[in-house]
gemmi code that builds the backbone of each chain (N, CA, C; Angstrom):
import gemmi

chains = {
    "A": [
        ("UNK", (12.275, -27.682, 14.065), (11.800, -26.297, 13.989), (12.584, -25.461, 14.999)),
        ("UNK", (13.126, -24.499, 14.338), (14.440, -23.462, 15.048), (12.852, -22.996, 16.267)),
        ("UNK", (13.754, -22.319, 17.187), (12.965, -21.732, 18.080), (12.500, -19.650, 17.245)),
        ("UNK", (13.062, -19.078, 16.626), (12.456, -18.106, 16.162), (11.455, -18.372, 15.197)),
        ("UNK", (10.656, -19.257, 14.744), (10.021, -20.092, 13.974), (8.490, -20.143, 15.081)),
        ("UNK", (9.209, -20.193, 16.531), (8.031, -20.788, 17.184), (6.919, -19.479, 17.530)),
        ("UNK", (7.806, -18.081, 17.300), (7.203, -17.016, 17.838), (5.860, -16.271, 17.162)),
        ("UNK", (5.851, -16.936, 15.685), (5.076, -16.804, 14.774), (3.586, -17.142, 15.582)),
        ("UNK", (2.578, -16.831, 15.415), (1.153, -17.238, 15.506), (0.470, -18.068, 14.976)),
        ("UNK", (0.529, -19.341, 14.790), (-0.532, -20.474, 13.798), (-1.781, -20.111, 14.760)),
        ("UNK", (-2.659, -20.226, 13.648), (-3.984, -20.707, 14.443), (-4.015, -22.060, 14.399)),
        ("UNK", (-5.723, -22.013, 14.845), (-6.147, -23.411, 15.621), (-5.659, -24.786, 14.408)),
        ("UNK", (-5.502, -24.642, 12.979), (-5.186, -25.857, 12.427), (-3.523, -25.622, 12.301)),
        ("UNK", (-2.522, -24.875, 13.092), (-1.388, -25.038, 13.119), (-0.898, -24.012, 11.581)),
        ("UNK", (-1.686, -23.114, 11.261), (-1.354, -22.787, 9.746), (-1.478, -20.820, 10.080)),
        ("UNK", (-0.714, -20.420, 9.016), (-0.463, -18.800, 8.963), (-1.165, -18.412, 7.709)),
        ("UNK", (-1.485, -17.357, 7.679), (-1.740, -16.922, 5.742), (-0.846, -16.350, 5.109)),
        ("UNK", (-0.319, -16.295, 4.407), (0.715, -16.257, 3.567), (-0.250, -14.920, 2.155)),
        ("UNK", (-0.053, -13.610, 2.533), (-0.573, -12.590, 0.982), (0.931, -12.648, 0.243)),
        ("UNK", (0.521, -12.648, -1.186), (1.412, -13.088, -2.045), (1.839, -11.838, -2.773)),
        ("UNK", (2.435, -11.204, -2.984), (2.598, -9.469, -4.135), (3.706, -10.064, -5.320)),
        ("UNK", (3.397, -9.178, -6.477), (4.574, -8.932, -7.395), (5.841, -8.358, -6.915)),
        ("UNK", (6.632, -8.687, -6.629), (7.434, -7.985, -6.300), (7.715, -6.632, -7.010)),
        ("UNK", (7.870, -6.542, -8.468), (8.217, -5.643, -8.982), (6.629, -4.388, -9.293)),
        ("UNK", (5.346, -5.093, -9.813), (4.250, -4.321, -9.637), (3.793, -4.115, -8.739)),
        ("UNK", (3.790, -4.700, -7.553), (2.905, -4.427, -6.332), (1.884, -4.924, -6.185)),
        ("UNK", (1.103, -5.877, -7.594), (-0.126, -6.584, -7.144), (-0.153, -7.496, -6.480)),
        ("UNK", (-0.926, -7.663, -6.212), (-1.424, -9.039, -4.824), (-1.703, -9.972, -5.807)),
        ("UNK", (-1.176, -11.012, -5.714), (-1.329, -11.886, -6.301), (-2.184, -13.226, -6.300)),
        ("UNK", (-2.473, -13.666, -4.930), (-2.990, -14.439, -4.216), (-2.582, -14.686, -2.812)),
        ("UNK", (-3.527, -15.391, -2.029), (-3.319, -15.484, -0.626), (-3.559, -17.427, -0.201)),
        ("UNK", (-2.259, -17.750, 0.222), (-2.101, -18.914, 0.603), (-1.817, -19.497, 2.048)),
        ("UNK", (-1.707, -20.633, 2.304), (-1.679, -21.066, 4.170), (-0.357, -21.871, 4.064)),
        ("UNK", (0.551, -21.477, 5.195), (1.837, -22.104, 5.671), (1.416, -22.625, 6.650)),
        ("UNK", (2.564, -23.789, 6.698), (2.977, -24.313, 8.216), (4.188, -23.981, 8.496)),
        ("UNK", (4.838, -24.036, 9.745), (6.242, -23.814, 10.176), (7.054, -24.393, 9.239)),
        ("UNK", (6.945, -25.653, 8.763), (7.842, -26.362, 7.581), (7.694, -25.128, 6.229)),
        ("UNK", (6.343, -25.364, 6.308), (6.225, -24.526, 4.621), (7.449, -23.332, 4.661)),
        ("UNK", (7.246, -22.578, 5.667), (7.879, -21.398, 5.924), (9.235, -21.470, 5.480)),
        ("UNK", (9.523, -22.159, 6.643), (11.149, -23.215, 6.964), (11.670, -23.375, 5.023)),
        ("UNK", (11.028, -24.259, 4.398), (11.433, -24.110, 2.971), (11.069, -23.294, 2.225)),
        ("UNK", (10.284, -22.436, 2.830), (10.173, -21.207, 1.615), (11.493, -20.500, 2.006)),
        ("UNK", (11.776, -20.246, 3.070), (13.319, -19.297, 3.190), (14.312, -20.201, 2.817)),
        ("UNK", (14.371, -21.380, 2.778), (15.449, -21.825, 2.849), (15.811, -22.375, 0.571)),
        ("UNK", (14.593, -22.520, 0.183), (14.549, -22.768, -1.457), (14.581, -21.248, -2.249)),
        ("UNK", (14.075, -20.246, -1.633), (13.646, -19.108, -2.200), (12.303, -19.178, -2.821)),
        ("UNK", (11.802, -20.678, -3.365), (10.880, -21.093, -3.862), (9.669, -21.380, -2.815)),
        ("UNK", (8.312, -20.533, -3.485), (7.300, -20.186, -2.068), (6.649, -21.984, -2.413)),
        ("UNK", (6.422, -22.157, -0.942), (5.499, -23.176, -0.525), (4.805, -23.370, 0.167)),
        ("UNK", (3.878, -23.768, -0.117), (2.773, -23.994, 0.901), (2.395, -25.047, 1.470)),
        ("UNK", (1.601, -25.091, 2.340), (0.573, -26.019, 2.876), (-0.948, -26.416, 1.857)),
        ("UNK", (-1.189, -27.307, 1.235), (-2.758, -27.223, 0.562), (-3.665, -27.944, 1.883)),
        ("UNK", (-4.641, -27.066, 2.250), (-5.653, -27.487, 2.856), (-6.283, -28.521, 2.339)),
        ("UNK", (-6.792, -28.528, 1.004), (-7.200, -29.240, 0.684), (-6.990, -30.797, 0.011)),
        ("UNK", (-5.835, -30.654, -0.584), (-4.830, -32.070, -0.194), (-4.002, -32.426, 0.837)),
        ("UNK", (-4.084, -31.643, 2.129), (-2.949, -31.887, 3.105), (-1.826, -32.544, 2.802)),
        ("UNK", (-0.994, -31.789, 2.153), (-0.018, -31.736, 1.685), (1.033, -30.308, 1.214)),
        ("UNK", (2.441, -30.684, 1.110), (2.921, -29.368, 1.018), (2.867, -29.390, -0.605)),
        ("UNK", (2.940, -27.620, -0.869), (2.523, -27.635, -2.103), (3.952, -26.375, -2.671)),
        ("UNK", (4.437, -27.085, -3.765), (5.175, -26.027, -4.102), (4.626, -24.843, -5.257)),
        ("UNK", (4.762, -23.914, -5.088), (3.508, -24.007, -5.841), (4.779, -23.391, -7.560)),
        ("UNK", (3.918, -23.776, -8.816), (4.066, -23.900, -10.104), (5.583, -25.597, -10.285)),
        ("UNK", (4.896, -26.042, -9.173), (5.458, -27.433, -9.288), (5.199, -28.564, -10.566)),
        ("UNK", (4.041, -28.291, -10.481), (3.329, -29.095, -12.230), (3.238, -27.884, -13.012)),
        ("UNK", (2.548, -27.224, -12.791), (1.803, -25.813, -13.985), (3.060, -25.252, -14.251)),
        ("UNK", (4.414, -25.362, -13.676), (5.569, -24.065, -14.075), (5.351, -22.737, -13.703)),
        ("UNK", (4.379, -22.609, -13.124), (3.696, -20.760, -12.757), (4.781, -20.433, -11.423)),
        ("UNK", (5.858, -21.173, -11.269), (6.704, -20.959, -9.715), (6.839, -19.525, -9.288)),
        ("UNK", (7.134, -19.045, -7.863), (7.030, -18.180, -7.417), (8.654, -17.884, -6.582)),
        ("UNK", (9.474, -17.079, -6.859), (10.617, -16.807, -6.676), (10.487, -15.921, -5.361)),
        ("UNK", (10.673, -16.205, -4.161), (11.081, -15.614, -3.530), (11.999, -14.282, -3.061)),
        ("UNK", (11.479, -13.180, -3.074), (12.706, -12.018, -3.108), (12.486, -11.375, -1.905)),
        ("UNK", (11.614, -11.619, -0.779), (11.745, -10.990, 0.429), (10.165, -11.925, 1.472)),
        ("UNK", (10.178, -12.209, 2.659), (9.575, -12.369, 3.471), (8.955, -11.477, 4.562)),
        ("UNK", (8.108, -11.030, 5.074), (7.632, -10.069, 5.518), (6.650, -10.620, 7.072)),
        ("UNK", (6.353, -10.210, 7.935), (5.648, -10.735, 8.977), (4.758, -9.490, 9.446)),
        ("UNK", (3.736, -9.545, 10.228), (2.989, -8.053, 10.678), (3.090, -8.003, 12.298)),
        ("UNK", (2.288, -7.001, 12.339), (2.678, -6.415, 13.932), (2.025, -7.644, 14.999)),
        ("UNK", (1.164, -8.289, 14.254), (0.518, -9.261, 14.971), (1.418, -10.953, 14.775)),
        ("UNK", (1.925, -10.671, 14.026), (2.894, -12.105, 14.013), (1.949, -13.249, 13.784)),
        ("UNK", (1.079, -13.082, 12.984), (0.068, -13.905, 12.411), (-0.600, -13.806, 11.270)),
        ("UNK", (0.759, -13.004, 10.309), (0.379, -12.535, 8.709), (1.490, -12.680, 8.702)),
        ("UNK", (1.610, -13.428, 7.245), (3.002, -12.947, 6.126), (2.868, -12.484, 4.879)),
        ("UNK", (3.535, -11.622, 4.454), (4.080, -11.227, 2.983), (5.019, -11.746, 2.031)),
        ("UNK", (4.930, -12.084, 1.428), (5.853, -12.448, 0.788), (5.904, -11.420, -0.788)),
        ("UNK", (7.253, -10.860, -1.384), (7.237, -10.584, -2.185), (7.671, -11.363, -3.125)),
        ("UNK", (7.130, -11.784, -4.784), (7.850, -12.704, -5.275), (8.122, -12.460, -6.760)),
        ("UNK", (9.116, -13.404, -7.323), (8.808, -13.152, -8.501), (7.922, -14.222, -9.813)),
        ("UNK", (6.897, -13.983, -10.003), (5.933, -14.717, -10.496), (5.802, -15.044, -12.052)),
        ("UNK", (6.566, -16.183, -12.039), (6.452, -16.732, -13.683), (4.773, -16.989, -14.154)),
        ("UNK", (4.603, -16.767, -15.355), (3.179, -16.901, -15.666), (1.938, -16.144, -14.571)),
        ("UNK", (1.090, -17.231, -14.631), (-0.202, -17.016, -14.341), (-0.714, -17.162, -12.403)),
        ("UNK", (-0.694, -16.481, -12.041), (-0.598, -16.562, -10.002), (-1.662, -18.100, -9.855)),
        ("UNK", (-3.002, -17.419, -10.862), (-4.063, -18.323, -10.476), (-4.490, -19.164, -11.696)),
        ("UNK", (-5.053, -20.296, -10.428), (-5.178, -21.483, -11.497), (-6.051, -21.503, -13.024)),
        ("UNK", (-7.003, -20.276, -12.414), (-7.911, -19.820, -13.690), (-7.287, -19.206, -14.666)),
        ("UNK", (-6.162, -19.216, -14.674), (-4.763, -18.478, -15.905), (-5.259, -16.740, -15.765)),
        ("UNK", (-5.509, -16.520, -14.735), (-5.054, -14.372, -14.350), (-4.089, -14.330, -13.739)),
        ("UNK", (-3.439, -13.155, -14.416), (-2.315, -13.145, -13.471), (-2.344, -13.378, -12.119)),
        ("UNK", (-3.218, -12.761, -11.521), (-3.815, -12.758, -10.109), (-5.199, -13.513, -10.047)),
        ("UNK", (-5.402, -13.815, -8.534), (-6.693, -14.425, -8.118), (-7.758, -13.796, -8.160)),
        ("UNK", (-7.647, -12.464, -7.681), (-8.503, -11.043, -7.855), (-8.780, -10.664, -8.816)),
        ("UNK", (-9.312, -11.233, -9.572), (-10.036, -10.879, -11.138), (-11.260, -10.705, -10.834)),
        ("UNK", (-11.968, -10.750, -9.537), (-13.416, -9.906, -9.957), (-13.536, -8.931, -8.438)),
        ("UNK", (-13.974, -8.237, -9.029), (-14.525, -7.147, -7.948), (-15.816, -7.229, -7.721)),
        ("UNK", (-16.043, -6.792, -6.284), (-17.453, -7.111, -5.617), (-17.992, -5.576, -6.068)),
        ("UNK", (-19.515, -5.670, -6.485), (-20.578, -4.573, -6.149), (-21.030, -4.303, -4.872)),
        ("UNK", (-21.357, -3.221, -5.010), (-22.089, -2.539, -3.592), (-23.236, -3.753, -2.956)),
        ("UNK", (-24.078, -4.103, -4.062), (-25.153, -5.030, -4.151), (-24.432, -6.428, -4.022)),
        ("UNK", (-23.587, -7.034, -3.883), (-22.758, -8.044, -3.798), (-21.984, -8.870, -5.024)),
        ("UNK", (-22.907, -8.349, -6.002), (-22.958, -9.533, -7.671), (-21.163, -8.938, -7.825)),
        ("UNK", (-20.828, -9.934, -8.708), (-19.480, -10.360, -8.783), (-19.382, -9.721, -10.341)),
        ("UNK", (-18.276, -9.078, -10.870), (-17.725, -8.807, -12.078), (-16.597, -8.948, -12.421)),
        ("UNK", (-16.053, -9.497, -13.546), (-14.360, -9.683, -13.875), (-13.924, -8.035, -13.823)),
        ("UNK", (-12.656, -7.875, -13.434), (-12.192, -6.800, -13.584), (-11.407, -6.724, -14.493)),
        ("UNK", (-9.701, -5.728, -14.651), (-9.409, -5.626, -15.620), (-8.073, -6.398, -15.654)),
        ("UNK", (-7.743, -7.494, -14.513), (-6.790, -8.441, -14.349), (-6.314, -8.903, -15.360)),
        ("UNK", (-5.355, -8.507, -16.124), (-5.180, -9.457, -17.349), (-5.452, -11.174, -17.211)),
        ("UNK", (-5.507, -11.760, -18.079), (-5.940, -13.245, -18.548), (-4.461, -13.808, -19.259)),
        ("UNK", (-3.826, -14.415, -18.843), (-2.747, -15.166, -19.896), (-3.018, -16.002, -20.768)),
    ],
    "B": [
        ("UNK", (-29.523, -10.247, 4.948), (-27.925, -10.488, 3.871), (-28.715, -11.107, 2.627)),
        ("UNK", (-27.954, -10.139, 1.501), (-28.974, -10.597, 0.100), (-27.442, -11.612, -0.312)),
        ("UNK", (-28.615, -12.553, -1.036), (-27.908, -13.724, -1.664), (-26.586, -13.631, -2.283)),
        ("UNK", (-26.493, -12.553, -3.096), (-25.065, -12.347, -3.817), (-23.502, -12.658, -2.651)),
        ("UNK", (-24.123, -12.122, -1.373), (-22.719, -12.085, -0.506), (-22.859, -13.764, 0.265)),
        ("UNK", (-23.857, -14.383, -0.259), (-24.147, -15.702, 0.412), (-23.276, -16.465, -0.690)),
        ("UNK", (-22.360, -16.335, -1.710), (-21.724, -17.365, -2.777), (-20.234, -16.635, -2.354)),
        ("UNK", (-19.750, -16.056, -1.424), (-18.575, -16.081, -0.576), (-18.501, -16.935, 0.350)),
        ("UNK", (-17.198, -17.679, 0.514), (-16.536, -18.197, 1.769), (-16.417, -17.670, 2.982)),
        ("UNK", (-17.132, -18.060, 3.799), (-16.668, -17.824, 5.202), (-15.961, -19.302, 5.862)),
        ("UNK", (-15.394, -18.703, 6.928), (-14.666, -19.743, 7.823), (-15.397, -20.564, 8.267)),
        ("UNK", (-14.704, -21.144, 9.460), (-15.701, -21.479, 10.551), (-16.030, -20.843, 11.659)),
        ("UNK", (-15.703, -19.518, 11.931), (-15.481, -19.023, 12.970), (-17.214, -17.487, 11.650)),
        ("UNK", (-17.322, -18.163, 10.618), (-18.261, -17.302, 9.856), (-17.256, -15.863, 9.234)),
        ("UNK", (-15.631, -15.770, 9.434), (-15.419, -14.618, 8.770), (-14.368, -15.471, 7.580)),
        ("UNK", (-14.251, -14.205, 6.661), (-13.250, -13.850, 5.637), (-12.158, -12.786, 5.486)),
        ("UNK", (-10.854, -13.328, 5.184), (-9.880, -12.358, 5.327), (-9.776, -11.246, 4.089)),
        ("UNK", (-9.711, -9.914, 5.038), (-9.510, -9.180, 3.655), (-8.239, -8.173, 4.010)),
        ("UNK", (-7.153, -8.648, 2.464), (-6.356, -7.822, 2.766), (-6.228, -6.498, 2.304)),
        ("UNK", (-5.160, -5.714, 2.890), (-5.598, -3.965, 2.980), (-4.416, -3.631, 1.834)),
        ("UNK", (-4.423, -2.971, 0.825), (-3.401, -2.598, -0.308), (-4.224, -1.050, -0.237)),
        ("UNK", (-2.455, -0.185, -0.502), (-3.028, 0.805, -0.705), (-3.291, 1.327, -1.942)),
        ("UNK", (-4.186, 1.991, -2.777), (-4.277, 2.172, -4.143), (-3.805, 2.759, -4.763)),
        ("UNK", (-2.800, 3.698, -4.128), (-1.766, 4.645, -4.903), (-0.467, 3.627, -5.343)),
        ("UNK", (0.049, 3.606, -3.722), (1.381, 2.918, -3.779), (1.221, 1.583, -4.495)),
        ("UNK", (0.321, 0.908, -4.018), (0.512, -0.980, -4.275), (0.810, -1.295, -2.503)),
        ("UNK", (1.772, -0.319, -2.255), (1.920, -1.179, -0.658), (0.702, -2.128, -0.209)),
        ("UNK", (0.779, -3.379, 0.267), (0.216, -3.893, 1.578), (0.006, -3.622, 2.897)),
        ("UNK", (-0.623, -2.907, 3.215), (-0.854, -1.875, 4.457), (-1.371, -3.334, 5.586)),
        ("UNK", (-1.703, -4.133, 5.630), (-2.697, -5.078, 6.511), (-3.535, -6.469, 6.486)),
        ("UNK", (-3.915, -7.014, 6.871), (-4.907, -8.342, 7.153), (-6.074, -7.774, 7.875)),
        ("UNK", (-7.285, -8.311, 7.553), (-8.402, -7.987, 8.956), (-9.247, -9.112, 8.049)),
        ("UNK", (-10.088, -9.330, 9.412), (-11.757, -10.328, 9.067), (-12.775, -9.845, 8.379)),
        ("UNK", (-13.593, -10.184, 8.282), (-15.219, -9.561, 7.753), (-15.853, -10.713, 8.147)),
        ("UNK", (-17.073, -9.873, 8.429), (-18.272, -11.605, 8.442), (-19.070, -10.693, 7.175)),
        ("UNK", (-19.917, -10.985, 6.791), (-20.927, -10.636, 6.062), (-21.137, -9.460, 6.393)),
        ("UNK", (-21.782, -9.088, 7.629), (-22.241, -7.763, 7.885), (-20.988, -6.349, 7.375)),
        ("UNK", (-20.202, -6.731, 7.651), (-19.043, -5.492, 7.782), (-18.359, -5.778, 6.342)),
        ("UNK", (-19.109, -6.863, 5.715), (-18.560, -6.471, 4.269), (-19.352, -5.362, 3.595)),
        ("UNK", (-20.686, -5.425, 4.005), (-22.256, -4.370, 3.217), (-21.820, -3.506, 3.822)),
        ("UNK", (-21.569, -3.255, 5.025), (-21.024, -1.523, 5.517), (-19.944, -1.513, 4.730)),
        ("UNK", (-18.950, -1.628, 4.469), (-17.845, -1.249, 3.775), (-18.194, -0.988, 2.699)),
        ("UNK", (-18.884, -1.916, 1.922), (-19.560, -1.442, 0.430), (-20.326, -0.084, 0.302)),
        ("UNK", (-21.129, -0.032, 1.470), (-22.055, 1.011, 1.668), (-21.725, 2.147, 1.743)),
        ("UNK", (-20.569, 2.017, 2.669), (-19.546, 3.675, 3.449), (-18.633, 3.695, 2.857)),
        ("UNK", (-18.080, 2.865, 1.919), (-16.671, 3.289, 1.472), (-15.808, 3.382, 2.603)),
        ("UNK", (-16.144, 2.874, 4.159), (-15.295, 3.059, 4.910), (-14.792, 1.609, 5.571)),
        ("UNK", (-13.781, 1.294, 5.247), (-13.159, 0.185, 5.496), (-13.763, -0.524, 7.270)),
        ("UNK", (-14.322, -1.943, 6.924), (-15.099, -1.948, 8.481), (-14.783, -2.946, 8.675)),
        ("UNK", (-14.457, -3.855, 9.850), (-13.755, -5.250, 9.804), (-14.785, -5.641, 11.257)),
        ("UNK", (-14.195, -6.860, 11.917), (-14.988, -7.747, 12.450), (-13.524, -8.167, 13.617)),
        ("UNK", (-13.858, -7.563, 14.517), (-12.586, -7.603, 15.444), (-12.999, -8.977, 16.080)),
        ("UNK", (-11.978, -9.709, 16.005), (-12.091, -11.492, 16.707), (-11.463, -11.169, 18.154)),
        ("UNK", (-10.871, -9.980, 18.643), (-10.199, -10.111, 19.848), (-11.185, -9.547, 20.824)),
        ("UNK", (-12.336, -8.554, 20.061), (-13.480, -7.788, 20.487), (-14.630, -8.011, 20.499)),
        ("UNK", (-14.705, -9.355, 19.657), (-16.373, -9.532, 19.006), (-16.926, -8.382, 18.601)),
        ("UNK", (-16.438, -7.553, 18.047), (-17.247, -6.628, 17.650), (-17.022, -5.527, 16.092)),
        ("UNK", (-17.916, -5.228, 15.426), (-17.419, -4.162, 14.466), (-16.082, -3.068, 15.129)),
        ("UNK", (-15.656, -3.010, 13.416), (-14.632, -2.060, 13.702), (-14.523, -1.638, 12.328)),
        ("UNK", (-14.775, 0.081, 12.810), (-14.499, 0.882, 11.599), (-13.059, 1.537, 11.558)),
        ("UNK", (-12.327, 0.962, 11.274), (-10.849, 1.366, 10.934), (-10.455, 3.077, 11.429)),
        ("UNK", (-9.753, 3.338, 12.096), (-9.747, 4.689, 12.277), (-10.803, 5.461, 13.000)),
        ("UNK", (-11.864, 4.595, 13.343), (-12.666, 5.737, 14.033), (-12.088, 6.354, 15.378)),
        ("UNK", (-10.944, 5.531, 15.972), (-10.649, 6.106, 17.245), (-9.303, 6.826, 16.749)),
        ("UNK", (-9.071, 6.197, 16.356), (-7.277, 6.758, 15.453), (-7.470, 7.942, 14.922)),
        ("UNK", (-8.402, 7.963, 13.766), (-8.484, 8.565, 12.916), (-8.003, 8.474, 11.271)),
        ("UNK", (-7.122, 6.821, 11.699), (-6.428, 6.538, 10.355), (-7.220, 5.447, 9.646)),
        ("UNK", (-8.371, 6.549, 8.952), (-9.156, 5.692, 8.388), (-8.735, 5.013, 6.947)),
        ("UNK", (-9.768, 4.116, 6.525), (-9.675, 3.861, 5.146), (-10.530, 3.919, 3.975)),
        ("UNK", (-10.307, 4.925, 3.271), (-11.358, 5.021, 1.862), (-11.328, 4.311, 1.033)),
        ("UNK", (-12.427, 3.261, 1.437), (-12.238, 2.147, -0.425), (-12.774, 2.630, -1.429)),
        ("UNK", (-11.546, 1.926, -2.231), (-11.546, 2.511, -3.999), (-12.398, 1.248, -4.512)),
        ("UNK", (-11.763, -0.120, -4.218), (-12.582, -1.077, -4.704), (-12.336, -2.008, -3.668)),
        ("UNK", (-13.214, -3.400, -4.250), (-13.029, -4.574, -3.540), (-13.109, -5.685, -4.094)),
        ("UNK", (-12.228, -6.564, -4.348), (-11.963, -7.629, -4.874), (-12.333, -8.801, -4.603)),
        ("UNK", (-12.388, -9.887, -4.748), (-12.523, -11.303, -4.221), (-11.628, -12.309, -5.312)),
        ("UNK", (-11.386, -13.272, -4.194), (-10.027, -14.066, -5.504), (-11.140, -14.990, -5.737)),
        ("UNK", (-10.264, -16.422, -6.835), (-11.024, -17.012, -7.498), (-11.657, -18.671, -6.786)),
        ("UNK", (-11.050, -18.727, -5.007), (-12.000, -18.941, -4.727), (-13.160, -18.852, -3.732)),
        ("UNK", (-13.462, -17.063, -3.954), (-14.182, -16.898, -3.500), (-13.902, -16.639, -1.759)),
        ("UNK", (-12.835, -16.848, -1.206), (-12.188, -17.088, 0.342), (-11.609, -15.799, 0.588)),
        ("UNK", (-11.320, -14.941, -0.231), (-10.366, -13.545, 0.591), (-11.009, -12.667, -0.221)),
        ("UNK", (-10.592, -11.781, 0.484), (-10.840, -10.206, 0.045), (-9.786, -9.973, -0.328)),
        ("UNK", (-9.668, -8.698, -0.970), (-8.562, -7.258, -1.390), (-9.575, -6.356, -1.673)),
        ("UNK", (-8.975, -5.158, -0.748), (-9.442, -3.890, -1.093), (-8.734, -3.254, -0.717)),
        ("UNK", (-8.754, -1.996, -2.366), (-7.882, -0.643, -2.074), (-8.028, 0.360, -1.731)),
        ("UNK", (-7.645, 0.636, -0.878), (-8.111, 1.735, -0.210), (-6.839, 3.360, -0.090)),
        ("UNK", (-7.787, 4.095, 0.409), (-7.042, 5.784, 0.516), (-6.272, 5.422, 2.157)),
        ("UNK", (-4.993, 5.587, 2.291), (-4.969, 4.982, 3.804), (-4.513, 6.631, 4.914)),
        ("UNK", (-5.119, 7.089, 5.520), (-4.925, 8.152, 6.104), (-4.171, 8.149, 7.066)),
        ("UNK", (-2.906, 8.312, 7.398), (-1.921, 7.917, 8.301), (-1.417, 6.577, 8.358)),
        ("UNK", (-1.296, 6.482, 9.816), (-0.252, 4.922, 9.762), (-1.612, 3.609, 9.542)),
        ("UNK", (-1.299, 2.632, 9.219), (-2.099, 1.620, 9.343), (-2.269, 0.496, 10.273)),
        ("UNK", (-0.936, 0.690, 10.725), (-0.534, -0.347, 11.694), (-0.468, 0.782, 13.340)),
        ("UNK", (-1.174, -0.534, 14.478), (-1.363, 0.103, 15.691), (-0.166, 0.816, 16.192)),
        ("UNK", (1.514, 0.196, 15.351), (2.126, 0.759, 16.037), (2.678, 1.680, 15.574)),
        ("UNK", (2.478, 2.371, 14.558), (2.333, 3.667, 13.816), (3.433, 3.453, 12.728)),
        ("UNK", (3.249, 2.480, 12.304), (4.158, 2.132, 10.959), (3.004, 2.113, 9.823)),
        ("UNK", (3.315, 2.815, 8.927), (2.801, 2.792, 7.701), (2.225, 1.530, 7.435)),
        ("UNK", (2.652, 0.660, 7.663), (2.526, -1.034, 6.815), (2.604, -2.029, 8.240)),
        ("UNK", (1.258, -2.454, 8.167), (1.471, -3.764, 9.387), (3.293, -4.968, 9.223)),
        ("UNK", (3.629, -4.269, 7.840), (4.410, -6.027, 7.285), (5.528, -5.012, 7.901)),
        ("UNK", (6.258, -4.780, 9.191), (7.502, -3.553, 9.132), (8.740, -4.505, 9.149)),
        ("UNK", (8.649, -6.017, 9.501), (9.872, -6.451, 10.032), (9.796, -7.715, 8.965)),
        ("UNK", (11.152, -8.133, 8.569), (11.472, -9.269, 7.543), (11.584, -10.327, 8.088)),
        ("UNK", (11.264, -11.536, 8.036), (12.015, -12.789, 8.186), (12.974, -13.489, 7.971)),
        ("UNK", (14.131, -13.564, 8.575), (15.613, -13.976, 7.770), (15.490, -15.641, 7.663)),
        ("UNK", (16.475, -16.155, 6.948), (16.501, -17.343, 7.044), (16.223, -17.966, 8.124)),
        ("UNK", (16.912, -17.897, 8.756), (16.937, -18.661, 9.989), (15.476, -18.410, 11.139)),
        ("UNK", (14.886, -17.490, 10.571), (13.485, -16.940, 11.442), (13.857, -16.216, 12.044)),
        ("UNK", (14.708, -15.332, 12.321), (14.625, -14.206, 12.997), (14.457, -12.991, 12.312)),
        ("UNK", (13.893, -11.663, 13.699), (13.431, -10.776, 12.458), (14.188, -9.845, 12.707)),
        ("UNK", (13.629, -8.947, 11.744), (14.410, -7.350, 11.956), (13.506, -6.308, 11.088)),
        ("UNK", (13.799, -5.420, 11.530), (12.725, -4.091, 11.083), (13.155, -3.954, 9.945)),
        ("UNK", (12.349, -3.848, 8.500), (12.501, -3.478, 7.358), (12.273, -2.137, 7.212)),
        ("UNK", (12.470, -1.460, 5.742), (12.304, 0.265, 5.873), (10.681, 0.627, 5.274)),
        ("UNK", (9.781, 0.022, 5.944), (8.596, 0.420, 5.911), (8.779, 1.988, 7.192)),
        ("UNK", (8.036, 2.836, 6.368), (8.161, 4.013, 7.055), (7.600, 3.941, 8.031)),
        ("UNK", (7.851, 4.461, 9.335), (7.043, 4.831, 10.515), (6.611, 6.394, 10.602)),
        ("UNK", (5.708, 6.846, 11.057), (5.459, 7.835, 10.938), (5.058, 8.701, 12.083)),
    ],
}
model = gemmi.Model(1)
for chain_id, residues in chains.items():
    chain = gemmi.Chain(chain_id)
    for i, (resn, *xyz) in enumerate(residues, 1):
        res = gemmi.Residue()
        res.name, res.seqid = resn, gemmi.SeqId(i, " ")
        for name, pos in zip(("N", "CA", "C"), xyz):
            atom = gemmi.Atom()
            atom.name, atom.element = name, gemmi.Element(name[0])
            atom.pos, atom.b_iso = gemmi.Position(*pos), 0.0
            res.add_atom(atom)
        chain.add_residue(res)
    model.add_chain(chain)
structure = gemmi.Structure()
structure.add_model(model)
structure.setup_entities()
């Protein structure tokens, strides 16, 4: 791990969040967790990767599904403990086949509704 | 806290990340927390309210600034772990008066440099 790598912020499990956009629409696509490696090969493949929490393991993501995510710019915030990534997104972002993860919007009252996210 | 906001993810630390898009542009203006409470004010006020981890304390976006945020909506992905909400963004968003917390890129190698996110 290069030393400009180290200046980044992990929290306490060593991991960053990673918000995901269309590059070309601007939607948010989903929000995922890096490690310094993940990072490390997301700049270095163009192809975004992650960390899965939940398999601890790195995850490329549309590695099985084909939904891959093309890399076209990396982004960091004033706090150095957010990234952006802009990408370019074959198919479906989320596993539930929407383009995006954000297919429902919250009520005032909390109850959950699909929005108008397309469905692939 | 009525049940509906009890079938969201919180951490362990009890918050959820919600990121800041603006609703005109698409830009990504930000990252911030929520616990529960400062999600129902936000719903309530339409005024973007977060959960400062460096403060322990509420924070209504702009109340000292003035660069508040008017939510249009609020999203949740599919599982249930992040926010998105779009909001009206009234000046800069970022403390250091850049339009967009994301101002600087990540190059290959990890080093950064200021991208042309406007400062204002």
């Amino acid at each position: 791990m290069s030393a400009p790598f180290d200046q980044l912020k992990y929290n306490a499990d060593g991991l960053i969040p990673a918000i995901v956009q269309d590059h070309a629409s601007g939607e948010v696509l989903m929000m995922a967790w890096m490690n310094p490696e993940a990072l490390k090969r997301t700049l270095e493949t163009k192809k975004a990767t992650y960390w899965s929490r939940s398999r601890q393991s790195f995850w490329v993501k549309g590695e099985t599904s084909g939904h891959v995510q093309k890399v076209h710019s990396v982004s960091i915030d004033c706090d150095l403990d957010t990234i952006l990534l802009k990408v370019e997104q074959t198919g479906a972002a989320c596993h539930e086949n929407y383009r995006s993860c954000f297919f429902r919007d919250v009520a005032e009252d909390g109850s959950l509704s699909v929005n108008e996210t397309p469905k692939l």
